[in-house]
C-alpha positions as a Markdown table, in Angstrom:
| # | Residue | x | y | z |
|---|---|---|---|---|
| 1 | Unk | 32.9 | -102.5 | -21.9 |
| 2 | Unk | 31.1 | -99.7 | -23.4 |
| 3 | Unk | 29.3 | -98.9 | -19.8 |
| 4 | Unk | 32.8 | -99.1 | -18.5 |
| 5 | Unk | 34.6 | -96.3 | -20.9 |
| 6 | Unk | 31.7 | -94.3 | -21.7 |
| 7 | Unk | 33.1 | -91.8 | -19.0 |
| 8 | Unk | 36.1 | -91.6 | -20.6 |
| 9 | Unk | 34.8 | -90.8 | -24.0 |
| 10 | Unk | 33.1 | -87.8 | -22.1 |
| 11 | Unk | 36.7 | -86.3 | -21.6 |
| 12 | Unk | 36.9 | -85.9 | -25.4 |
| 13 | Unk | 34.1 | -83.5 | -25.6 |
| 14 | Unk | 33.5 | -79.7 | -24.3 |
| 15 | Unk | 35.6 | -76.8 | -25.2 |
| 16 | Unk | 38.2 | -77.8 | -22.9 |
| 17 | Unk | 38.9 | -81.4 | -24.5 |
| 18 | Unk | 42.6 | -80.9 | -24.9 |
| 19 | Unk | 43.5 | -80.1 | -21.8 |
| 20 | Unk | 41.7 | -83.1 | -20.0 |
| 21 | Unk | 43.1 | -85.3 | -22.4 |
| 22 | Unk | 46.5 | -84.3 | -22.1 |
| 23 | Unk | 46.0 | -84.8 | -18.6 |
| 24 | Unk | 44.8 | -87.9 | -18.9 |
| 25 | Unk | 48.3 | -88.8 | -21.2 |
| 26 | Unk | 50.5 | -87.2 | -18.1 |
| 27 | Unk | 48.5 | -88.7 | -15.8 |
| 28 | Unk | 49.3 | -92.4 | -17.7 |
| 29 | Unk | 53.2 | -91.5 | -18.4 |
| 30 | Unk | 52.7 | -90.9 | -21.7 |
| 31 | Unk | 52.5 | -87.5 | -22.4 |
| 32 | Unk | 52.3 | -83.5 | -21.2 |
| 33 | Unk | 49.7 | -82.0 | -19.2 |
| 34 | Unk | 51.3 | -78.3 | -20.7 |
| 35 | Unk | 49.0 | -76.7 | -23.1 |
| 36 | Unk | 50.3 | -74.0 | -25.9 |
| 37 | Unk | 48.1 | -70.5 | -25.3 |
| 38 | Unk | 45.7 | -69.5 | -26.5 |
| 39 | Unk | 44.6 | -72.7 | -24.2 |
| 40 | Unk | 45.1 | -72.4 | -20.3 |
| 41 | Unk | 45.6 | -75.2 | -18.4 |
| 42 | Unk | 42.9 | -76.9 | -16.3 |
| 43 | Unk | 41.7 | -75.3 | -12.8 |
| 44 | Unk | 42.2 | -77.5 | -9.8 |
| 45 | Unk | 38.7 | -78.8 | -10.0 |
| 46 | Unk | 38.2 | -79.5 | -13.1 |
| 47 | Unk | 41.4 | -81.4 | -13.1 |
| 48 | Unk | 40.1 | -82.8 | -9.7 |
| 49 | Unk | 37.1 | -84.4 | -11.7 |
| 50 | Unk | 39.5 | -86.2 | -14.5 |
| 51 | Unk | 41.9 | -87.5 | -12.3 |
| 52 | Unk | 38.6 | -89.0 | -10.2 |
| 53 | Unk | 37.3 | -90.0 | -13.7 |
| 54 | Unk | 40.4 | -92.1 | -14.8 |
| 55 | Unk | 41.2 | -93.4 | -11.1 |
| 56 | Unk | 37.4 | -95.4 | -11.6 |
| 57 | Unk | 38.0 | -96.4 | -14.8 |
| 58 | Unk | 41.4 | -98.1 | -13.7 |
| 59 | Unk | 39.6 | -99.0 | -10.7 |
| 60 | Unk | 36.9 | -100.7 | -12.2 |
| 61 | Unk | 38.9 | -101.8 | -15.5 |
| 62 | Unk | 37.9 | -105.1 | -17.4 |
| 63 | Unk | 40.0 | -107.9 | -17.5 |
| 64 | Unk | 41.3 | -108.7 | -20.8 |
């Protein structure tokens, strides 16, 4: 399990932790991906990488 969200708990680190977590929220229908300045939103890349990042983890999730 913790192999499995390790990559995830990555997301909540860095200077730009907000904005990939909110991303992550939008991304699950829970939530905003819109940031208040002075924060910017997330370049196409790096927004590229978290969507990849949560697509393996639902992927790969664990049966409960």
């Amino acid at each position: 399990l913790y192999d499995w969200f390790l990559p995830l708990l990555h997301l909540d680190d860095g200077t730009k932790f907000v904005q990939q977590i909110k991303l992550v929220d939008a991304l699950m229908g829970v939530g905003s991906a819109k940031v208040r300045a002075p924060r910017m939103q997330l370049g196409e890349a790096e927004a590229s990488r978290v969507e990849k990042i949560l697509s393996e983890a639902l992927e790969h999730r664990p049966a409960p």
